[in-house]
C-alpha positions as CSV (number, residue, x, y, z in Angstrom):
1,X,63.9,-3.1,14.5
2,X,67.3,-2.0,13.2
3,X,67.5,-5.6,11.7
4,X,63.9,-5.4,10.1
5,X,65.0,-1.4,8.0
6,X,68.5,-3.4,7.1
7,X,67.1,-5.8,5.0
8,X,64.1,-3.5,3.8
9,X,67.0,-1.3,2.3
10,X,69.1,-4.4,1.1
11,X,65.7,-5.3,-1.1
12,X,65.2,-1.9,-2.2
13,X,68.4,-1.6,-3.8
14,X,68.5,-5.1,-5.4
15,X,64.8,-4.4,-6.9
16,X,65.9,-0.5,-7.9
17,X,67.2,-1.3,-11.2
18,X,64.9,-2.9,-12.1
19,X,62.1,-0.4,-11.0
20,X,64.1,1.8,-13.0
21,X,64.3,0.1,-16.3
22,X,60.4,-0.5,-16.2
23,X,60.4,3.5,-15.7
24,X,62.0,4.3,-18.9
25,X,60.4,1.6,-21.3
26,X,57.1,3.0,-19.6
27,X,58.1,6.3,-20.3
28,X,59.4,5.7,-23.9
29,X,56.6,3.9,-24.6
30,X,54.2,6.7,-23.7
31,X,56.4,9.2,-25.2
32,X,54.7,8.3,-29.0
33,X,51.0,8.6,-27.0
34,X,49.0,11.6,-26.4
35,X,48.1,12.2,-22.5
36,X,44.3,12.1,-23.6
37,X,45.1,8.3,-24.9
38,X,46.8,7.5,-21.6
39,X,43.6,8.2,-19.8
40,X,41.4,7.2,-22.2
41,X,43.5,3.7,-22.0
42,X,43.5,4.1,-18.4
43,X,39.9,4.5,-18.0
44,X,39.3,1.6,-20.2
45,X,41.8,-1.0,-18.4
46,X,40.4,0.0,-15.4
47,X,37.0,-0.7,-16.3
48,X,37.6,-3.8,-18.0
49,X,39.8,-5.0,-14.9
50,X,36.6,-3.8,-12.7
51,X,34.0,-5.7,-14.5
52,X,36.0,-9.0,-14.6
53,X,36.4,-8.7,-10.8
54,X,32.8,-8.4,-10.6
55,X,31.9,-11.2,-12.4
56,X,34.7,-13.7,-10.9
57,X,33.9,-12.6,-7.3
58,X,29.9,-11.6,-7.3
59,X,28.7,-12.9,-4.5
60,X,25.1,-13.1,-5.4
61,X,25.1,-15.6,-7.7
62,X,27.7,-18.3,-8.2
63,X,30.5,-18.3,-11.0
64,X,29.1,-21.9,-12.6
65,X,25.8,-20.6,-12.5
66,X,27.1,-17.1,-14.3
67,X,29.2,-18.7,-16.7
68,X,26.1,-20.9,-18.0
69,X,23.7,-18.2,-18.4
70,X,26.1,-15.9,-20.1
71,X,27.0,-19.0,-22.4
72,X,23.4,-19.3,-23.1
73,X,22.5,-16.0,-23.6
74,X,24.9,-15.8,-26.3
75,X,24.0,-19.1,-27.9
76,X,20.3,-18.1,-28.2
77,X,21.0,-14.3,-30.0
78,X,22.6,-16.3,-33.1
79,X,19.9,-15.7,-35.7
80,X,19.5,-19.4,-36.1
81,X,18.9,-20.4,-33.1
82,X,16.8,-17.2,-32.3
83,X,14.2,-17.7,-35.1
84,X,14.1,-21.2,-33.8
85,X,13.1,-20.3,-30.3
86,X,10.8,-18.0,-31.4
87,X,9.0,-20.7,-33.6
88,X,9.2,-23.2,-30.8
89,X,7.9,-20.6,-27.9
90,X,5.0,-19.4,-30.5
91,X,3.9,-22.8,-30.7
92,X,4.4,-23.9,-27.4
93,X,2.1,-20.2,-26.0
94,X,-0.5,-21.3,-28.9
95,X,-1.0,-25.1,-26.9
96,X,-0.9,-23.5,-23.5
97,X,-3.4,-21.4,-24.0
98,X,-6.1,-23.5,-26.2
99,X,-5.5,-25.9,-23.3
100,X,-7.3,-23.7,-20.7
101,X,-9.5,-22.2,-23.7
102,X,-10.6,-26.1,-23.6
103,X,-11.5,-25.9,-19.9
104,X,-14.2,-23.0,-20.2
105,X,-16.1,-24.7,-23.0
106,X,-18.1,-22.3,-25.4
107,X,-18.5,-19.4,-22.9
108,X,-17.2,-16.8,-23.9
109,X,-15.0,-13.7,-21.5
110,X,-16.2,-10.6,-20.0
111,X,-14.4,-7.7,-21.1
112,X,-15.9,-4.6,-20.0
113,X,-17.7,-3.8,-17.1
114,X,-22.1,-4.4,-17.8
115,X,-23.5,-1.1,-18.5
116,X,-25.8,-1.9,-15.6
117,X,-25.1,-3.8,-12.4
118,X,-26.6,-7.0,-12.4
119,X,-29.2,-8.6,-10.1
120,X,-28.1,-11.0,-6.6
121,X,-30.2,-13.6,-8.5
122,X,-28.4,-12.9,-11.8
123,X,-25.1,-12.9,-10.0
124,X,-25.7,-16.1,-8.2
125,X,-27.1,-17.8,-11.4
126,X,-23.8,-17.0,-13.7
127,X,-21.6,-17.8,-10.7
128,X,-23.0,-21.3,-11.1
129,X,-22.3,-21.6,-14.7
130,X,-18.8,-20.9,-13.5
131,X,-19.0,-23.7,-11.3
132,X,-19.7,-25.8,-13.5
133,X,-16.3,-25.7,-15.3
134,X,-14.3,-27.8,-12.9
135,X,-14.4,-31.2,-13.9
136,X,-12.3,-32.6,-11.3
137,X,-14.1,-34.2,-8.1
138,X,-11.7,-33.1,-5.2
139,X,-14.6,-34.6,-2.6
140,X,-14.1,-38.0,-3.8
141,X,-10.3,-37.8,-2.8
142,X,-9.0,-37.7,-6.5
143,X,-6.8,-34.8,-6.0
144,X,-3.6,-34.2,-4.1
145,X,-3.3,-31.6,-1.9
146,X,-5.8,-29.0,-2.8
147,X,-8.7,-29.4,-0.6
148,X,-7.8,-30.0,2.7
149,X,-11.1,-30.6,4.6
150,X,-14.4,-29.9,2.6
151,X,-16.6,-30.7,5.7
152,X,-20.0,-28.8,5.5
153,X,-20.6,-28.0,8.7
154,X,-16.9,-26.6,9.0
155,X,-17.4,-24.6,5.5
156,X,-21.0,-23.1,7.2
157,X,-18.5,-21.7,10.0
158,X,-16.1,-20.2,7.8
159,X,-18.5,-18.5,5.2
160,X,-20.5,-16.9,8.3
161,X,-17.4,-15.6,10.1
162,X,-16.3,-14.6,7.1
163,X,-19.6,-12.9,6.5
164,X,-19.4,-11.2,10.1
165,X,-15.6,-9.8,9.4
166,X,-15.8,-8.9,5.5
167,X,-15.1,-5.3,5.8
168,X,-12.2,-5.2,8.3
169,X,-8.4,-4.8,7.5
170,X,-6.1,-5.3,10.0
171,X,-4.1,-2.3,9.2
172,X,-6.1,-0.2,11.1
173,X,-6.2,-2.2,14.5
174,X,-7.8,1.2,16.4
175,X,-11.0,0.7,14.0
176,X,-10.8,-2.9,14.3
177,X,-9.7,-4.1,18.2
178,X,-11.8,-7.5,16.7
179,X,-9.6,-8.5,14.4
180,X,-5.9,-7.5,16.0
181,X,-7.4,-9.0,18.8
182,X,-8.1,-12.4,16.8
183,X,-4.7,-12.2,14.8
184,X,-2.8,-11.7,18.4
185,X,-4.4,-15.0,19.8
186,X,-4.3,-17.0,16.4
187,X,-0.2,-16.4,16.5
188,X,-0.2,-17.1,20.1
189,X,-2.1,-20.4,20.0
190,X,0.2,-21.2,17.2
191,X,3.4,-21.0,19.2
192,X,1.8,-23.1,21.6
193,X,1.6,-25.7,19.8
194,X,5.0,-25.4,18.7
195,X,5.8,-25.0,22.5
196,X,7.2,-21.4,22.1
197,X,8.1,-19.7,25.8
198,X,6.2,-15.6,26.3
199,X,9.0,-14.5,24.5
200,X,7.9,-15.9,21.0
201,X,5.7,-14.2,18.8
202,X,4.8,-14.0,15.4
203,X,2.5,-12.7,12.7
204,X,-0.6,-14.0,10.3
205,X,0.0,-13.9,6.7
206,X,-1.2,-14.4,3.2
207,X,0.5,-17.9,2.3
208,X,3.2,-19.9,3.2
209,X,5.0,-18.3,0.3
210,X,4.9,-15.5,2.7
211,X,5.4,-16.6,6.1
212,X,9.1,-17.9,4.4
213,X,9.5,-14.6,2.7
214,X,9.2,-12.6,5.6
215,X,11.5,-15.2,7.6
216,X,14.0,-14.1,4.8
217,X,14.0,-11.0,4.7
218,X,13.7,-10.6,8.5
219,X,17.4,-12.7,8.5
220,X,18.9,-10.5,5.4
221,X,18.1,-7.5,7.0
222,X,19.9,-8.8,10.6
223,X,22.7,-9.5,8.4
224,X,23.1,-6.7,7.1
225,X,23.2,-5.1,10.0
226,X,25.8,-7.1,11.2
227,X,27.8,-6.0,7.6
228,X,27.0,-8.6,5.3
229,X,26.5,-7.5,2.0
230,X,25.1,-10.7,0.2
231,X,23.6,-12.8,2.8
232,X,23.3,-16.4,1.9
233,X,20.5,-18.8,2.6
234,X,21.5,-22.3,2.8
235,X,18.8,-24.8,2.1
236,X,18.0,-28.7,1.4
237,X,17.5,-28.6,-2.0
238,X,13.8,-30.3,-1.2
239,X,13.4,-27.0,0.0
240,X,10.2,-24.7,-0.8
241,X,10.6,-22.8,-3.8
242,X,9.6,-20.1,-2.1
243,X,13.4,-19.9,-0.2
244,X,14.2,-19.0,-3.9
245,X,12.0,-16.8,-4.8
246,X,12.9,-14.8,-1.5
247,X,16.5,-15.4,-2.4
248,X,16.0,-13.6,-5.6
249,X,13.5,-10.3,-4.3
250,X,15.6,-9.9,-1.7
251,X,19.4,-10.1,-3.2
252,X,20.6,-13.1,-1.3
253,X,22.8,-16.1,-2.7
254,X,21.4,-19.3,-2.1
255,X,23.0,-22.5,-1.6
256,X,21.3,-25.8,-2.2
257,X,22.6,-29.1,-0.6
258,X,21.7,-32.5,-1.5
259,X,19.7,-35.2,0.3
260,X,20.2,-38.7,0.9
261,X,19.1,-40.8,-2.1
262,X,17.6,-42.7,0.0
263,X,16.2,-40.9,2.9
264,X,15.8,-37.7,1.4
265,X,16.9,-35.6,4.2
266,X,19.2,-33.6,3.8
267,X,23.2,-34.3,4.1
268,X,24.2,-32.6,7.2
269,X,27.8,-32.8,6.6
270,X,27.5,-31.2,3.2
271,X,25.6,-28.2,4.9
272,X,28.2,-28.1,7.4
273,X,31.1,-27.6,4.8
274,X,28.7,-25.2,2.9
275,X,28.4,-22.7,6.3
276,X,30.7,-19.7,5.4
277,X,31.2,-15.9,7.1
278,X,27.7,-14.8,4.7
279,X,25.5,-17.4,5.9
280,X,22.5,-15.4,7.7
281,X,20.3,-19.0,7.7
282,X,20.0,-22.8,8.2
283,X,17.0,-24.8,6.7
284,X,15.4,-27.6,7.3
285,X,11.8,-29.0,6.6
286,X,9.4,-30.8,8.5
287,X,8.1,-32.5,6.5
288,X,9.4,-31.4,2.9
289,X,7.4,-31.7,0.0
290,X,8.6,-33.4,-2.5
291,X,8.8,-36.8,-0.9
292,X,7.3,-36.2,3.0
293,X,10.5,-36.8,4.8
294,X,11.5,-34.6,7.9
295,X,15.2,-32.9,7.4
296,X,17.5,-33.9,10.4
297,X,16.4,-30.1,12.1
298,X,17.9,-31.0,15.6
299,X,21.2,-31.5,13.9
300,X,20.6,-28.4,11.7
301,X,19.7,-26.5,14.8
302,X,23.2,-27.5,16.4
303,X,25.0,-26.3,13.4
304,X,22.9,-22.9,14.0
305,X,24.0,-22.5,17.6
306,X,27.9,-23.5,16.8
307,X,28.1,-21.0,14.2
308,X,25.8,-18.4,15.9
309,X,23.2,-18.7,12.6
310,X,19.6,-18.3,13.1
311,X,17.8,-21.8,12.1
312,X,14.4,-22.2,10.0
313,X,11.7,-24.6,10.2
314,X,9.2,-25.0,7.7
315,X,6.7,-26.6,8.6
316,X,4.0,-25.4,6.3
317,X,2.5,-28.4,5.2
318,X,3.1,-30.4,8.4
319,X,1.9,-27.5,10.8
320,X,-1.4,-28.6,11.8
321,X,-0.1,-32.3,11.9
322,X,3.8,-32.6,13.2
323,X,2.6,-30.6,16.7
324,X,-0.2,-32.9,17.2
325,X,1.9,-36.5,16.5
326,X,3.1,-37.3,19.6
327,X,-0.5,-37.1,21.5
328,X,-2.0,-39.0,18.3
329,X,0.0,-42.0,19.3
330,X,2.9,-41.3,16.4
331,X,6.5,-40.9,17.0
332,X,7.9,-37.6,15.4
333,X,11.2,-36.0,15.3
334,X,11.6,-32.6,18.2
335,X,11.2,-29.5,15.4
336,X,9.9,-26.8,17.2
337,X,11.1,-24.2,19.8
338,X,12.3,-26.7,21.9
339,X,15.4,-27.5,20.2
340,X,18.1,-24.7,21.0
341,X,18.9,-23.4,17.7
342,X,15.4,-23.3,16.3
343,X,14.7,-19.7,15.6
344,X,11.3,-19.3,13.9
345,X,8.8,-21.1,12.3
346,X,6.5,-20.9,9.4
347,X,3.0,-23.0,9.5
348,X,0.6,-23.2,7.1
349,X,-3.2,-22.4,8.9
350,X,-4.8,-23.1,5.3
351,X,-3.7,-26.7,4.5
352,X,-4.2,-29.1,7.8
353,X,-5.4,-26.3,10.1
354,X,-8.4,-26.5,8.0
355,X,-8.7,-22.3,7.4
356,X,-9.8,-20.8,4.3
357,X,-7.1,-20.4,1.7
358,X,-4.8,-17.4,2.6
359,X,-3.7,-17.2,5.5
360,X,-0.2,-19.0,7.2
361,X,1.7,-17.5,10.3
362,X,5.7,-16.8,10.6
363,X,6.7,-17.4,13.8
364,X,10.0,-16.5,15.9
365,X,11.3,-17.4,19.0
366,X,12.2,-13.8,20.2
367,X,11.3,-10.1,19.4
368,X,14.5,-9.2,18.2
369,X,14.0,-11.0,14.9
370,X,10.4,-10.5,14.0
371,X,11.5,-6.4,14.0
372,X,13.6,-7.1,11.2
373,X,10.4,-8.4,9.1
374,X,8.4,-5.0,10.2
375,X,8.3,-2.1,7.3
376,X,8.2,1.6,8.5
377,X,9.0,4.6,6.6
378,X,8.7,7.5,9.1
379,X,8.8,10.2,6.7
380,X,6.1,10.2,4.4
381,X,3.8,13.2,4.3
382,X,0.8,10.7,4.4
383,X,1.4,10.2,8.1
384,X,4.0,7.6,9.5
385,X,3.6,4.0,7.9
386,X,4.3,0.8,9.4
387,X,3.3,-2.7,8.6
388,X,4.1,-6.0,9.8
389,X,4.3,-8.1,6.6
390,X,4.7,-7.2,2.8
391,X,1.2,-6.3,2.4
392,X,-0.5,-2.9,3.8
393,X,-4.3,-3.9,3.9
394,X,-5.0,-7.3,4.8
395,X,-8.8,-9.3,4.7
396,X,-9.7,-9.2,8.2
397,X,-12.1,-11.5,7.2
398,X,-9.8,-14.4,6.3
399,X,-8.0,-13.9,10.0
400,X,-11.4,-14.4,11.7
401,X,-12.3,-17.2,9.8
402,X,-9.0,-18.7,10.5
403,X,-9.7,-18.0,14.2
404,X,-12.9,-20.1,13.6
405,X,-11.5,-23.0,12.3
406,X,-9.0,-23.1,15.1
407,X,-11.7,-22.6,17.8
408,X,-14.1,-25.0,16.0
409,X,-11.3,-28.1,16.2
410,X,-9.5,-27.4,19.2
411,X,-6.7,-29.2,20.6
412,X,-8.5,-32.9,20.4
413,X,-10.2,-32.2,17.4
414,X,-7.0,-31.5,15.3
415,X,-5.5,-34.6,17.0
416,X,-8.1,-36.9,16.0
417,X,-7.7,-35.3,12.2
418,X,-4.2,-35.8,12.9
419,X,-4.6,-39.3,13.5
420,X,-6.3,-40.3,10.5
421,X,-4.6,-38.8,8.1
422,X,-1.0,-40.1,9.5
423,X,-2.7,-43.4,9.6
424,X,-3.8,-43.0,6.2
425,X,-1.1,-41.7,4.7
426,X,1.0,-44.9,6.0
427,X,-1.6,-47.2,4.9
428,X,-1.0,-46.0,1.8
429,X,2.8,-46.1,1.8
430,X,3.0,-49.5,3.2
431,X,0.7,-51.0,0.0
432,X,2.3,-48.7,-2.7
433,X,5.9,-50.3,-1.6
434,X,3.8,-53.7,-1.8
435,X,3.8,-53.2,-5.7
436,X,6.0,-54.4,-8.4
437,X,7.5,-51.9,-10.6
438,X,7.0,-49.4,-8.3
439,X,8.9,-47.8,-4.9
440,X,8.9,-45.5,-2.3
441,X,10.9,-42.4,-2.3
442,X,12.2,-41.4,1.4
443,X,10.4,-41.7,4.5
444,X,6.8,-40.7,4.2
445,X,6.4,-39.7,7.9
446,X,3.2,-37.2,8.0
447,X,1.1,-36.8,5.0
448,X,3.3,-36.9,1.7
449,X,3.6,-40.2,-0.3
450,X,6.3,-40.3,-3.1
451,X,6.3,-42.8,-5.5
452,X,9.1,-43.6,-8.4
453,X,10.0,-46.7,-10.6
454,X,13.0,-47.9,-11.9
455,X,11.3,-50.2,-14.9
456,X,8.9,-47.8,-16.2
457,X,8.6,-43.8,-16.8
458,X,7.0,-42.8,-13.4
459,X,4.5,-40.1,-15.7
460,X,2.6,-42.9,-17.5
461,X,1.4,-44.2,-14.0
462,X,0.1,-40.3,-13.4
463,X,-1.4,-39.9,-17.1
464,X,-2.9,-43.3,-16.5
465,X,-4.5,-42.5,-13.3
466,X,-5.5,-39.1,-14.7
467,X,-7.8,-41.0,-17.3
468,X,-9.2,-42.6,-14.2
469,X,-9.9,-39.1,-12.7
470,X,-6.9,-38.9,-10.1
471,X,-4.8,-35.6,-10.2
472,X,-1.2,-36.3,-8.5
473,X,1.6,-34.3,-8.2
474,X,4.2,-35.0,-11.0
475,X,8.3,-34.3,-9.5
476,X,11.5,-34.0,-11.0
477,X,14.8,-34.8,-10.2
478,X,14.3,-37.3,-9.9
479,X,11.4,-38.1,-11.7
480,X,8.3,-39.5,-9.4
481,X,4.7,-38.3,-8.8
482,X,3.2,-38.0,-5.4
483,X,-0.3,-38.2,-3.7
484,X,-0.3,-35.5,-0.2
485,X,-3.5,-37.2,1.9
486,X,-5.9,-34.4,3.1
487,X,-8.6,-35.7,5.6
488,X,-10.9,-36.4,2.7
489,X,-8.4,-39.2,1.8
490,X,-9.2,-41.0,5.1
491,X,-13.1,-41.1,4.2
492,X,-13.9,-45.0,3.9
493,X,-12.9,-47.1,0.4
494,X,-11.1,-43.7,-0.8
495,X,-7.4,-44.7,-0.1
496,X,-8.2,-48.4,-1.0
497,X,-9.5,-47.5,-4.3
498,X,-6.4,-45.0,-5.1
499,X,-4.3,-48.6,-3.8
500,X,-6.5,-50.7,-6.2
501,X,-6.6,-47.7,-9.1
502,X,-2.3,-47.8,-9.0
503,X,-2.0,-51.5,-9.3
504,X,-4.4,-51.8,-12.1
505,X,-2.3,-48.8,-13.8
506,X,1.1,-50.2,-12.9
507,X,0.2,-54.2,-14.7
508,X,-1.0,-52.5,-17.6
509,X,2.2,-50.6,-17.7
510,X,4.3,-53.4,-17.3
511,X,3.4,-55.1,-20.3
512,X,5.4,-52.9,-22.3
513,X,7.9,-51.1,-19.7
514,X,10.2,-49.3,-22.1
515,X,6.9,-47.9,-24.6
516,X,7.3,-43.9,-24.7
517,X,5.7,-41.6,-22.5
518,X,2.9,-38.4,-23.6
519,X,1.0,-36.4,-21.7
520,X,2.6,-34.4,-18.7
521,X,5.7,-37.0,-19.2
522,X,6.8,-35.6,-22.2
523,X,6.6,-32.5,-20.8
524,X,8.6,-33.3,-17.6
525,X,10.9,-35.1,-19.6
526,X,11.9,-32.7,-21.8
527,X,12.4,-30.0,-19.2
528,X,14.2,-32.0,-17.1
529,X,16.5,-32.6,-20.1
530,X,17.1,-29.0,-20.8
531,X,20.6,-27.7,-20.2
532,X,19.7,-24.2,-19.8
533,X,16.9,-23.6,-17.1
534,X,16.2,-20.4,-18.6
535,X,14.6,-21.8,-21.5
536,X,12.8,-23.8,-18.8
537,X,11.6,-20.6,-17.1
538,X,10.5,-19.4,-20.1
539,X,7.9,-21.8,-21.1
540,X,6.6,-21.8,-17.3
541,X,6.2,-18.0,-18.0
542,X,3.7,-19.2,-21.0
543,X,1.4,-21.1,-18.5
544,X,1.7,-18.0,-16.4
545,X,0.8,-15.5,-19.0
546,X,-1.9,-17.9,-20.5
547,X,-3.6,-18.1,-17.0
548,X,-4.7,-14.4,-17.8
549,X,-5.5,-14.7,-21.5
550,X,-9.4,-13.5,-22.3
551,X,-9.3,-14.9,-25.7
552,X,-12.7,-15.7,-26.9
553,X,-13.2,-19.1,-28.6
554,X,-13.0,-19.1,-32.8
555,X,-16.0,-19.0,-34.8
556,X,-17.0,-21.8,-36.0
557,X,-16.5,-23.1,-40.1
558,X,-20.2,-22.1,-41.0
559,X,-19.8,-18.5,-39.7
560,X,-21.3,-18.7,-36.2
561,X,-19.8,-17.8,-33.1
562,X,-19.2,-20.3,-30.5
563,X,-20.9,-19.7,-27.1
564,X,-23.4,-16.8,-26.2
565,X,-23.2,-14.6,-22.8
């Protein structure tokens, strides 16, 4: 110790002088300043030294990503480039919306409430007419995604529980023991399936949008508990979208990882390397939806119980299919509660469950982290609130009709559905990677086929199969459309004429591989080329805001009006 205070006092003295010459320049230097100046300059050092610290170090978003949009931001407030915008966005708004204006025709938009209610007969009768706008035939199998089922006898069962349950709202489970009863065994059913122990548990919600919003914010909240201020979600980046929009609502970082070009799974080694003191979550997706590949989750899962991180597995589109795999004759990667790491689930009940739209459950594998998901404010003079998922009232009605579905299939039922799709769906695969000009992204395991080319732009194949009526899914990054099989793809001669519709598309495409590209490939190609995403954003916000517009169609050159109502 002696030792230690001898040198301390040896430095002290060597560095003295110069402590004292920086003393008097300081001091001479301030001598010609007023003391209000030397705060004032203080003050404003400080600050500047403060707000550069935040910047460099915010962990909320990442320093490349800041740096970009501040570029940006200033690039698009020069007046040149401002007025230019404008024009382009005007323009841009102007298409958007006469393109839906083209999908309602000459009828024109209610914009006040009728003076007088209308008749059931006169209800009914107009609701037709609306009908009648949809162009596309989603029965014939001419969609992707979408519908799901469609079966008659199935819909008869919906609309009459539906019917039976229309006033209920789970939020008051003392007026409604019918529906928390039905919403109890729905989520219990459901971890079941995904071979959850008594001590999982879960809740219904809206969406699967939901169901991995609530998984979020269930995790940040743990997290911050444990005294992380900006917990960070690391995800494939074939990830939902929704991981990002919970990433942004609820102040979290998110990191994306790449996936194998190949495989398109995700590269466990660059998760690994990405797994830091913030990280409140591991994801992995079973299958993902892009290009129907299932993420390496028992790997992911062993990352989560090494680093002591809870581990997701979204399994909203497969939910109703991965659990029933193995007993339809299919082999399928271990995703669920069996594989130690796996902390909670989210499963779409809407898609291959075969519900009505709107409703999904999140479940967990213990208690202690659906309580972080649960709102309460005790202290409001309207009584104490609670509720278990972001909304307060809920449709009753939706929850028993998703109870119906799942009781009207049952376990064999949703295997034999299970069966044909998967078989389908691999049909499908197997012929598409039969064709010249074309290939198969990933590995389409469950229901997802991904198709891309390397001779051709990949969106004239989906505005040539448009004219034949088929609606795909267009992708980017890279550029390739998919087809997700719903059970009205396996209906007989539907899959084979999609086969027969592609190869017809794909010769005629091949004539002239390099010709340039309209339709919804110009579009994709010039937002995939845009530097700054923003700008991207931006013009999806014009769809958005024209999906509300009530704008009534032009009159016509000779003075009429188009339409009556």
């Amino acid at each position: 110790m002696e030792d230690v205070t001898r040198v301390v006092k040896d430095v002290l003295k060597t560095v003295a002088p110069y402590l004292e010459d920086a003393r008097v320049k300081v001091n001479g230097v301030c001598d010609q300043i007023e003391g209000w100046q030397i705060i004032a300059y203080t003050f404003g050092f400080t600050l500047i030294l403060v707000s550069l610290y935040n910047f460099i170090f915010d962990e909320e978003k990442s320093l490349t990503f800041r740096i970009k949009r501040s570029f940006f931001k200033f690039v698009k407030r020069l007046p040149i480039i401002k007025d230019q915008i404008a024009k382009e966005i005007d323009k841009n708004a102007k298409g958007v919306e006469e393109g839906f204006q083209k999908g309602v025709g000459k009828m024109k938009y209610i914009h006040k409430l009728p003076a007088k209610g209308l008749s059931e007969k006169k209800i009914m009768d107009e609701l037709d007419r609306y009908h009648s706008l949809v162009k596309v035939d989603w029965s014939k199998g001419m969609v992707s995604g979408a519908v799901y089922n469609g079966e008659d006898n199935l819909t008869n069962v919906l609309v009459e529980a539906y019917r039976k349950f229309a006033w209920t709202n789970p939020l008051h489970p003392d007026l409604f023991p019918d529906i928390r009863k039905m919403e109890a065994e729905v989520v219990r059913m459901c971890c079941s399936m995904f071979n959850g122990d008594e001590k999982s548990c879960g809740s219904v919600t809206s969406g699967g949008t939901e169901s991995i919003l609530l998984a979020c914010l269930a995790y940040r909240n743990r997290a911050r508990e444990n005294g992380i201020k900006f917990p960070e979600i690391i995800v494939p980046v074939t990830a939902h979208a929704a991981f990002d929009k919970a990433a942004e609502f609820f102040h979290m970082k998110m990191t994306h990882i790449p996936v194998d070009p190949v495989t398109c799974k995700v590269d466990i080694r660059k998760m690994r390397r990405a797994i830091n003191k913030n990280t409140c979550l591991l994801v992995g997706s079973a299958p993902q939806f892009p290009h129907g590949s299932i993420d390496p989750l028992e790997d992911i899962a062993a990352l989560g119980k090494k680093y002591n991180i809870p581990v997701h597995t979204d399994c909203c589109l497969g939910g109703f299919l991965v659990p029933f795999m193995e007993k339809a004759g299919f082999s399928v990667p271990i995703v669920d509660f069996r594989v130690p790491g796996i902390t909670s689930i989210s499963a779409d009940t809407h898609k291959y469950g075969f519900a009505p739209k709107g409703s999904s459950v999140i479940l967990y594998s213990d208690k202690d982290y659906r309580k972080h998901q649960f709102f309460v404010q005790p202290d409001w003079p309207g009584g104490i609130y609670a509720s278990p998922t972001l909304a307060g009232s809920r449709s009753g009605a939706v929850i028993a009709s998703c109870w119906a579905a799942m009781m009207y299939f049952g376990e064999s039922g949703y295997v034999e559905t299970t069966k044909k799709i998967v078989t389908t769906t691999r049909y499908i695969a197997q012929e598409l990677s039969k064709i010249k000009g074309i290939y198969v992204l990933g590995e389409p395991q469950v229901s997802v086929v991904s198709i891309a080319s390397h001779d051709f732009n990949i969106f004239r194949l989906s505005d040539a199969l448009a004219d034949t009526g088929f609606s795909l899914n267009p992708l980017q990054f890279p550029s390739s459309i998919h087809l997700c099989c719903t059970l009205i793809h396996t209906h007989p001669g539907v899959a084979d004429n999609f086969i027969k519709e592609v190869k017809k598309a794909v010769a005629e495409i091949m004539k002239d591989p390099k010709a340039k590209c309209g339709g919804i490939g110009a579009i994709y190609g010039m937002a995939q080329s845009i530097p700054d995403r923003s700008m991207v954003s931006e013009i999806a916000g014009l769809f958005l805001d024209a999906c509300y517009s009530t704008k009534d169609p032009e009159p016509e050159k000779n003075g009429k009006v188009n339409g009556k109502h």
